[in-house]
N, CA, C and O atoms as a printed pandas DataFrame, in Angstrom:
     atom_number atom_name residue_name chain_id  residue_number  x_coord  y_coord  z_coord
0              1         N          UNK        A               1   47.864   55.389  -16.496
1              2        CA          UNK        A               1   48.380   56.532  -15.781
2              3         C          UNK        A               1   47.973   56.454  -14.290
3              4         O          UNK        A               1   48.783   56.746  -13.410
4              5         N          UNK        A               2   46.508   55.993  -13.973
5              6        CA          UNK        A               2   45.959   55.814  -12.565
6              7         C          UNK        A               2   46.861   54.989  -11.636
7              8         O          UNK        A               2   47.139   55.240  -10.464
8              9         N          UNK        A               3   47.353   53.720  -12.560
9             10        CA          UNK        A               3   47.779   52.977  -11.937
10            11         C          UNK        A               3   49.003   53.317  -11.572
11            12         O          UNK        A               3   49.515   52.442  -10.874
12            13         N          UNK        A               4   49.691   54.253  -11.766
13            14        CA          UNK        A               4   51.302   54.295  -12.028
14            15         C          UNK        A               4   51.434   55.002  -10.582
15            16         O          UNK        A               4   52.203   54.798   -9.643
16            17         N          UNK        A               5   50.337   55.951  -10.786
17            18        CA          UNK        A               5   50.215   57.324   -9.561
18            19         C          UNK        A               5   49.773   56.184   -8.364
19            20         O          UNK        A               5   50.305   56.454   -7.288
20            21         N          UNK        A               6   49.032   55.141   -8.338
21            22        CA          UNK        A               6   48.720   54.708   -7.339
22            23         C          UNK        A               6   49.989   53.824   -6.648
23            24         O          UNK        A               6   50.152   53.658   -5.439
24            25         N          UNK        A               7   50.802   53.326   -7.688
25            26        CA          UNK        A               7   51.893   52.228   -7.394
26            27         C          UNK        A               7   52.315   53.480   -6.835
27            28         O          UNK        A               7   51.480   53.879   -6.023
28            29         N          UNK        A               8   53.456   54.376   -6.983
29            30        CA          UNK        A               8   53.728   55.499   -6.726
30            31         C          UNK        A               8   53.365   55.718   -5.363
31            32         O          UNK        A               8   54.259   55.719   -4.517
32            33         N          UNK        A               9   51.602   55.993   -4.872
33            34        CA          UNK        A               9   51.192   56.137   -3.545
34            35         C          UNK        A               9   51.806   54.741   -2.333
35            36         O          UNK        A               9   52.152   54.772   -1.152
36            37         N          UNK        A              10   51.742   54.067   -2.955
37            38        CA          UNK        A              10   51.560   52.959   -2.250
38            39         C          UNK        A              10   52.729   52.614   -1.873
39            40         O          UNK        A              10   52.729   52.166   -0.726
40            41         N          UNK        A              11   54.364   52.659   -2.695
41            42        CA          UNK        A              11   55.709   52.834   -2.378
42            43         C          UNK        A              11   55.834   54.080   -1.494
43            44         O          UNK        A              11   56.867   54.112   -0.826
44            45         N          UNK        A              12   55.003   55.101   -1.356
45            46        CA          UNK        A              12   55.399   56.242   -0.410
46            47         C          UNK        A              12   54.967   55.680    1.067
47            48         O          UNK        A              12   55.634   55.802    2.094
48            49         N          UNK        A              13   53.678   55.029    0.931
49            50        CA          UNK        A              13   52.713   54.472    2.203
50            51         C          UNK        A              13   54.137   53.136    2.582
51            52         O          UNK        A              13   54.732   53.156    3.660
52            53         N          UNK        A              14   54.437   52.136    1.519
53            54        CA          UNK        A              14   55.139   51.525    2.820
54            55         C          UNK        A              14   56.477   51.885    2.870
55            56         O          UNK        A              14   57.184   50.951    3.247
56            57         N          UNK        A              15   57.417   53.503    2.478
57            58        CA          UNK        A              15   58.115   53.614    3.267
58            59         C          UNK        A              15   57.625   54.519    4.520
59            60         O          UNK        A              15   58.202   54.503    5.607
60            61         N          UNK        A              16   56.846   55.060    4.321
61            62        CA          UNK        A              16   56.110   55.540    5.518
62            63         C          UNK        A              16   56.099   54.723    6.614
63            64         O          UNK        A              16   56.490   55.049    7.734
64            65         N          UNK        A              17   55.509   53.322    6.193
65            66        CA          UNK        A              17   55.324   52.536    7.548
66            67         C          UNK        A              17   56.408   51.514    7.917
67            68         O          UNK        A              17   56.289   50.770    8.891
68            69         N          UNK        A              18   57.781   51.509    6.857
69            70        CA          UNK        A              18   58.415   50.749    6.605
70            71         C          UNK        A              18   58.632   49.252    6.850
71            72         O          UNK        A              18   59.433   48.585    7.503
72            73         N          UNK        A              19   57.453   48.973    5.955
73            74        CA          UNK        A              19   57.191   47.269    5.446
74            75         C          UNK        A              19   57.607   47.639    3.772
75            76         O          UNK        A              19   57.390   48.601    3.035
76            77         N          UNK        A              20   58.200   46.545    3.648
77            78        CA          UNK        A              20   58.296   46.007    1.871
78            79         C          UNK        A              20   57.238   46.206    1.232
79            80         O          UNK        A              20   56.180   45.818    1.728
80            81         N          UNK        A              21   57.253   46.975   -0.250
81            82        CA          UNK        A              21   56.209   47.445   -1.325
82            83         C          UNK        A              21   55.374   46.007   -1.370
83            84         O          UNK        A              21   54.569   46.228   -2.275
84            85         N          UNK        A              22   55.215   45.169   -1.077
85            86        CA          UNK        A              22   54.739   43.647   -1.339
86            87         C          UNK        A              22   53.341   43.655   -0.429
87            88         O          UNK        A              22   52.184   43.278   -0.616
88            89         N          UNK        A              23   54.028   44.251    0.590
89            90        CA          UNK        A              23   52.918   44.361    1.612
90            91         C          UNK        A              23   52.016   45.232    1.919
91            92         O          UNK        A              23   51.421   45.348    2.990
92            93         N          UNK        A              24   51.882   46.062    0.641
93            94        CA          UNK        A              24   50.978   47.180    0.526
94            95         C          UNK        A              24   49.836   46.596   -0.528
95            96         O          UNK        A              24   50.170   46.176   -1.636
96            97         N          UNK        A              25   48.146   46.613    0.023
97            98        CA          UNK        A              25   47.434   46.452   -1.067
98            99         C          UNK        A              25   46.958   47.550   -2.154
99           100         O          UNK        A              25   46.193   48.458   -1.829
100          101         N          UNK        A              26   47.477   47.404   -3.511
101          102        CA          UNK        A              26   46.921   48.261   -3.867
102          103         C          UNK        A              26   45.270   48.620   -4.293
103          104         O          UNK        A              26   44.779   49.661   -4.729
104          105         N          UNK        A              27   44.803   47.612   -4.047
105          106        CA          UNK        A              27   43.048   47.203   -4.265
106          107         C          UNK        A              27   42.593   48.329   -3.017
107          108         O          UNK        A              27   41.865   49.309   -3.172
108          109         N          UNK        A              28   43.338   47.813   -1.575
109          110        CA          UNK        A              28   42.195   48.536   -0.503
110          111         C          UNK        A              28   42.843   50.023   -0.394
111          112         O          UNK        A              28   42.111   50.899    0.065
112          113         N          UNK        A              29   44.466   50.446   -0.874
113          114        CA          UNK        A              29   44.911   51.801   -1.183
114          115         C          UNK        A              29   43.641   52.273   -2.023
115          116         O          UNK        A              29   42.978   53.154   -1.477
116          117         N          UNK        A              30   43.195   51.823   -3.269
117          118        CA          UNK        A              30   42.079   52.456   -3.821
118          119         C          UNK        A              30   40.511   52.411   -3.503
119          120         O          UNK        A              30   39.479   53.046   -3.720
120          121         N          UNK        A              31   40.837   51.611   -3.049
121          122        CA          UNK        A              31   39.176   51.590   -2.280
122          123         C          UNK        A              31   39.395   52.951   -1.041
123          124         O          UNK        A              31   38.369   53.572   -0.765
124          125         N          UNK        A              32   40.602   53.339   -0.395
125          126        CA          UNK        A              32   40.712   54.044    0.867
126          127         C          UNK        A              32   40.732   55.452    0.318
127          128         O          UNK        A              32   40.279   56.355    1.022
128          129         N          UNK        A              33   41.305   55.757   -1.086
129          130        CA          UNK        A              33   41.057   56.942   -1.261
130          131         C          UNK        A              33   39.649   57.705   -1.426
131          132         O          UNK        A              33   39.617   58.934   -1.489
132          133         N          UNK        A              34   38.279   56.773   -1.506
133          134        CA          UNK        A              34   37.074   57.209   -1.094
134          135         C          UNK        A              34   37.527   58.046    0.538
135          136         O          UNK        A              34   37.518   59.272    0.648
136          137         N          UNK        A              35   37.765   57.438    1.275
137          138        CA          UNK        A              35   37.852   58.140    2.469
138          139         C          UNK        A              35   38.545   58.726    2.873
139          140         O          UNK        A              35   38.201   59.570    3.701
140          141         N          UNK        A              36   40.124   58.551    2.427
141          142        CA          UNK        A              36   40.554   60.391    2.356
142          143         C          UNK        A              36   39.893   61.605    1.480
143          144         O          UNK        A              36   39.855   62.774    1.863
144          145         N          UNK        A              37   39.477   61.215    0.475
145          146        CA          UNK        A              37   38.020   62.465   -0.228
146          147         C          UNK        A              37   37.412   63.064    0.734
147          148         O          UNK        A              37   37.359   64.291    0.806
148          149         N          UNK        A              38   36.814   62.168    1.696
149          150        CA          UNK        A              38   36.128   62.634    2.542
150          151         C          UNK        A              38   36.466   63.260    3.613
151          152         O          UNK        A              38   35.872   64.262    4.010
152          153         N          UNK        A              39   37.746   62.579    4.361
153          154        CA          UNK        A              39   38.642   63.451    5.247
154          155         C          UNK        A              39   38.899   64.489    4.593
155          156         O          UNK        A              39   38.523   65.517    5.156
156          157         N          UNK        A              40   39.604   64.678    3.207
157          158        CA          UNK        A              40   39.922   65.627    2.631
158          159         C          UNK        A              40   38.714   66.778    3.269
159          160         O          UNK        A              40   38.773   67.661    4.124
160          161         N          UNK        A              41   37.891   66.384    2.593
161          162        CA          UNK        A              41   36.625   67.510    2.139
162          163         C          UNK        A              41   36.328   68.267    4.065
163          164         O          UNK        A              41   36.355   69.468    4.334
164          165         N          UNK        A              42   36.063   67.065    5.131
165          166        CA          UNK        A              42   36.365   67.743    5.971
166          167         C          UNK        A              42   37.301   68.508    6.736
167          168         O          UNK        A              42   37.047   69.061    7.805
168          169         N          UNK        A              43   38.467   68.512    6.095
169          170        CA          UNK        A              43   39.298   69.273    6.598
170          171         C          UNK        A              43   40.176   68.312    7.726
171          172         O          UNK        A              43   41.008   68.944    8.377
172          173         N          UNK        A              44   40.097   67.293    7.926
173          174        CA          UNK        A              44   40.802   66.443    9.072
174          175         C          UNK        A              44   42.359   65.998    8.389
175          176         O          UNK        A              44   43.315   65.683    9.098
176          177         N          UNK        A              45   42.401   66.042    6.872
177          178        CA          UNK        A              45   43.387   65.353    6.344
178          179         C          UNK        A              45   44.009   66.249    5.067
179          180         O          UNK        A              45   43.277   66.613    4.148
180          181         N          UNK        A              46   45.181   66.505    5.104
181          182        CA          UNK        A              46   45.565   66.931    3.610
182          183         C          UNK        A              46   46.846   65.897    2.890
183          184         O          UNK        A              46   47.024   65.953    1.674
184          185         N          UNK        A              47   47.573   65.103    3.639
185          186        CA          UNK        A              47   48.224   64.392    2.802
186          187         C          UNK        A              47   47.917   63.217    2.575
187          188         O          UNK        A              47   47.774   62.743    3.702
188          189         N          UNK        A              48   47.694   62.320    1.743
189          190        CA          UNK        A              48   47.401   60.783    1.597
190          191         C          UNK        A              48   48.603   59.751    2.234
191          192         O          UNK        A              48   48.349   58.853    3.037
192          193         N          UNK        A              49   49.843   60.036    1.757
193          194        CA          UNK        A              49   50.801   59.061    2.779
194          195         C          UNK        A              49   50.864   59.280    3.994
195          196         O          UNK        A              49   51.021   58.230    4.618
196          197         N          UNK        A              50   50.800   60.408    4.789
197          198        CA          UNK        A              50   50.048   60.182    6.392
198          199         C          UNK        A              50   49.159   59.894    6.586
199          200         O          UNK        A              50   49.086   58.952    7.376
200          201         N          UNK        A              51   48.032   60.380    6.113
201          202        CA          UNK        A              51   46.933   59.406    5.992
202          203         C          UNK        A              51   46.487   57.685    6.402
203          204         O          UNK        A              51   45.972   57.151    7.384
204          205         N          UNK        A              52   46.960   57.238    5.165
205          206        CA          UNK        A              52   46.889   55.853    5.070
206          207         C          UNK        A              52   48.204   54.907    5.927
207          208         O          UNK        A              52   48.418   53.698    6.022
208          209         N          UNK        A              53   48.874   56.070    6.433
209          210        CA          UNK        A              53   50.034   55.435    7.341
210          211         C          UNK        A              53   50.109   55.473    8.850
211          212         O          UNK        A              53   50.944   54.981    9.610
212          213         N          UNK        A              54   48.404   56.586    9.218
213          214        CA          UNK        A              54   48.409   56.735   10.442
214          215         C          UNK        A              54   47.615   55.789   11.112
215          216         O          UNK        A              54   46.519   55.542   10.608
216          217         N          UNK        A              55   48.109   54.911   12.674
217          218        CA          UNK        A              55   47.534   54.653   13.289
218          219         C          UNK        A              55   46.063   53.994   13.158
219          220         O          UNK        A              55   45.768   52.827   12.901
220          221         N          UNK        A              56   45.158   55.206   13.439
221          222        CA          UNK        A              56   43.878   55.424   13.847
222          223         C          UNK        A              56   43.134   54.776   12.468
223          224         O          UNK        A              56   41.954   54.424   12.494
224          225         N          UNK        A              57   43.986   54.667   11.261
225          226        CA          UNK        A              57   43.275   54.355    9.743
226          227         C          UNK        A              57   43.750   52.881    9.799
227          228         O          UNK        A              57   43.334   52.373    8.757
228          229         N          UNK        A              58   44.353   52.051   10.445
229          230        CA          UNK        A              58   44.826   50.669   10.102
230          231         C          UNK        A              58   43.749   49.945   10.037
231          232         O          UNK        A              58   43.974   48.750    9.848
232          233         N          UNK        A              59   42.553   50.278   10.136
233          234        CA          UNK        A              59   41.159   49.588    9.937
234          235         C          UNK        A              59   40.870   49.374    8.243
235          236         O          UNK        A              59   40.248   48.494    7.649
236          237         N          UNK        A              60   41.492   50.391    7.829
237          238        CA          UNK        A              60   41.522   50.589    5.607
238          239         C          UNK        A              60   41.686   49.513    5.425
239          240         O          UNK        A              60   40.869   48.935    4.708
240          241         N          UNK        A              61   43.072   48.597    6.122
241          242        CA          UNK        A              61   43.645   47.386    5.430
242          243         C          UNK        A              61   44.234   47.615    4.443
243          244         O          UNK        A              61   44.212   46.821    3.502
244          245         N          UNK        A              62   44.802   48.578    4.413
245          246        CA          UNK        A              62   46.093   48.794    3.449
246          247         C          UNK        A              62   47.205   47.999    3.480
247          248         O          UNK        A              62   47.698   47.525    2.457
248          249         N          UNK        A              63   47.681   47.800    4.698
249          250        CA          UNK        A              63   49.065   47.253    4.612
250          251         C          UNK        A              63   48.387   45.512    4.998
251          252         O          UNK        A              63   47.493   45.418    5.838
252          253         N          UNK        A              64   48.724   44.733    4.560
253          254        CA          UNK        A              64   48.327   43.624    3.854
254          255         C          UNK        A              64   48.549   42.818    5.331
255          256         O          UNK        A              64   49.646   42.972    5.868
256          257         N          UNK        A              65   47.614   42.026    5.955
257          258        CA          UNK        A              65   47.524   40.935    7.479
258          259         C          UNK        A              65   48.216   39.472    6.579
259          260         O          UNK        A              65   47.589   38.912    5.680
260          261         N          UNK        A              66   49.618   39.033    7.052
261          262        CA          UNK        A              66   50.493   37.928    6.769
262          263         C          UNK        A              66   49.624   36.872    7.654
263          264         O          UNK        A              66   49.478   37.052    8.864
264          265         N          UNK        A              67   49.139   35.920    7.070
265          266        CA          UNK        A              67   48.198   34.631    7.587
266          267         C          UNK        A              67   49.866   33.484    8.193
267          268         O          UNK        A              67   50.934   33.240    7.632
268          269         N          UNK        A              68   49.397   33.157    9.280
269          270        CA          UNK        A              68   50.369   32.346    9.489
270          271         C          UNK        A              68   50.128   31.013    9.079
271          272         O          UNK        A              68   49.152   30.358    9.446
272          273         N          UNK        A              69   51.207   30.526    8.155
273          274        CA          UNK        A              69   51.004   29.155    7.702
274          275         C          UNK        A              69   51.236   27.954    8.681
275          276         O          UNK        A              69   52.136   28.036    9.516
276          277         N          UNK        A              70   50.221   26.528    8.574
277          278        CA          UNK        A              70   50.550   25.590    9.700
278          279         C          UNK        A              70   52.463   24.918    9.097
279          280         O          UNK        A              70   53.130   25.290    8.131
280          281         N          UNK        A              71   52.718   24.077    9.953
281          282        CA          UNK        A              71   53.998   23.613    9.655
282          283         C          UNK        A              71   53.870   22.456    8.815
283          284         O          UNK        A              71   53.224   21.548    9.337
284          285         N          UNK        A              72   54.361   22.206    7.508
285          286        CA          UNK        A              72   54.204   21.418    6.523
286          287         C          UNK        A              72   54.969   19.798    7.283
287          288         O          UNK        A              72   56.156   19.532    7.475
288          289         N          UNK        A              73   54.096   19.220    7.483
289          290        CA          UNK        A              73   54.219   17.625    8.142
290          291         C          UNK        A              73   55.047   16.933    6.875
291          292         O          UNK        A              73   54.879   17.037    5.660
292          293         N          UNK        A              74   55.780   16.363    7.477
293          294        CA          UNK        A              74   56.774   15.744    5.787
294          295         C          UNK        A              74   57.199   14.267    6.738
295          296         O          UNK        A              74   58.118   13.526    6.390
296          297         N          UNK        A              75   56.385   14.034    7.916
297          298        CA          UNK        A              75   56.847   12.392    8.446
298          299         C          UNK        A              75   56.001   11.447    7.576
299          300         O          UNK        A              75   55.018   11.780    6.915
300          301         N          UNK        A              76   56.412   10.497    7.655
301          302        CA          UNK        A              76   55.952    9.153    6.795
302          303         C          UNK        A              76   54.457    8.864    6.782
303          304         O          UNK        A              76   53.800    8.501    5.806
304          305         N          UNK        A              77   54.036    9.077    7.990
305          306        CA          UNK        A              77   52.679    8.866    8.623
306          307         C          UNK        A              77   52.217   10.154    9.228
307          308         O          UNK        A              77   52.122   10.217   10.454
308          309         N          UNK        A              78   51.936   11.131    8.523
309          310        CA          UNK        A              78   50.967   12.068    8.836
310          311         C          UNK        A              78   49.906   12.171    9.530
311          312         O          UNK        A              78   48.942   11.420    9.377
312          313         N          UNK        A              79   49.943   12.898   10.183
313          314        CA          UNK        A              79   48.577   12.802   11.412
314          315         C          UNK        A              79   47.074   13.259   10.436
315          316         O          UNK        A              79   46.741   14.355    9.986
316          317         N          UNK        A              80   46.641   12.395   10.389
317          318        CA          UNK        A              80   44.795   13.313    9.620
318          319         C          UNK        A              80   44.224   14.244    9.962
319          320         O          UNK        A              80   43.812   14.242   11.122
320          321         N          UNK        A              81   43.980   15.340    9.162
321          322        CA          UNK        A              81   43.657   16.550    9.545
322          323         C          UNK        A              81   41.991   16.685   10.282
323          324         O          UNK        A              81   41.442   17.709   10.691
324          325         N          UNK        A              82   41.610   15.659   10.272
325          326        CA          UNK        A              82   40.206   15.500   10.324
326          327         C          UNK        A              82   40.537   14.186   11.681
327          328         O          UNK        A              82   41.492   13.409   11.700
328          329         N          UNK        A              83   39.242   14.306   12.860
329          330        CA          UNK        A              83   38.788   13.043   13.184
330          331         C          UNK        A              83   37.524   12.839   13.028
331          332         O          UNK        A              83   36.552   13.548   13.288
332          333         N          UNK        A              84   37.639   11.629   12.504
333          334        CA          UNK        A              84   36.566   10.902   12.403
334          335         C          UNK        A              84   35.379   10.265   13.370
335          336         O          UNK        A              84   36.065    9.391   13.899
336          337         N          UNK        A              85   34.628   10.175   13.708
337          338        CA          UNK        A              85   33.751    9.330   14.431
338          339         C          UNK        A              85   32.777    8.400   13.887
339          340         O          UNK        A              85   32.320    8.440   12.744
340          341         N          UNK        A              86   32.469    7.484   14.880
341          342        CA          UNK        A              86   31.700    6.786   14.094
342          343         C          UNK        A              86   29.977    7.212   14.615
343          344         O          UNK        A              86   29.791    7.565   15.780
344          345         N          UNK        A              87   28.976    7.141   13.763
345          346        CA          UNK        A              87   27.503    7.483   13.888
346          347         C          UNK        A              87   27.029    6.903   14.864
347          348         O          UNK        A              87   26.192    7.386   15.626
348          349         N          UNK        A              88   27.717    5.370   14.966
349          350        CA          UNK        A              88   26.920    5.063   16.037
350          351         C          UNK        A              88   26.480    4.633   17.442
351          352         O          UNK        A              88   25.284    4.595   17.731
């Protein structure tokens, strides 16, 4: 049931920020609702999809950092990812 409500949160968060459901974590969405509790409790926050969609919170890591991949070398003779030296 937790999980359903959280998938649920997390389709509201990325049309909120409008990125693809793919790019929403749901691990740090649940780790972040510790800290809307706490916003909650102080009074700074009452909805969770503004919340986790505003600005000032992109530190949560909710919406998922795309690593850029290097360019896959496919020539005959590949350059070595490594240089070598010699010791001496």
């Amino acid at each position: 049931m937790f999980y359903a409500v959280l998938v649920d949160l997390g389709d509201a968060v990325a049309d909120e920020v409008g990125v693809p459901f793919d790019s929403i974590s749901l691990e740090m969405l649940h780790r972040g609702m510790y800290h809307f509790g706490v916003a909650y409790d102080k009074g700074k926050a009452t909805d969770p999809v503004s919340y986790f969609a505003a600005p000032e919170n992109q530190d949560l890591r909710v919406v998922k950092i795309r690593k850029k991949e290097a360019p896959l070398d496919l020539s005959p003779f590949p350059r070595p990812c490594l240089t070598f030296f010699s010791s001496s």
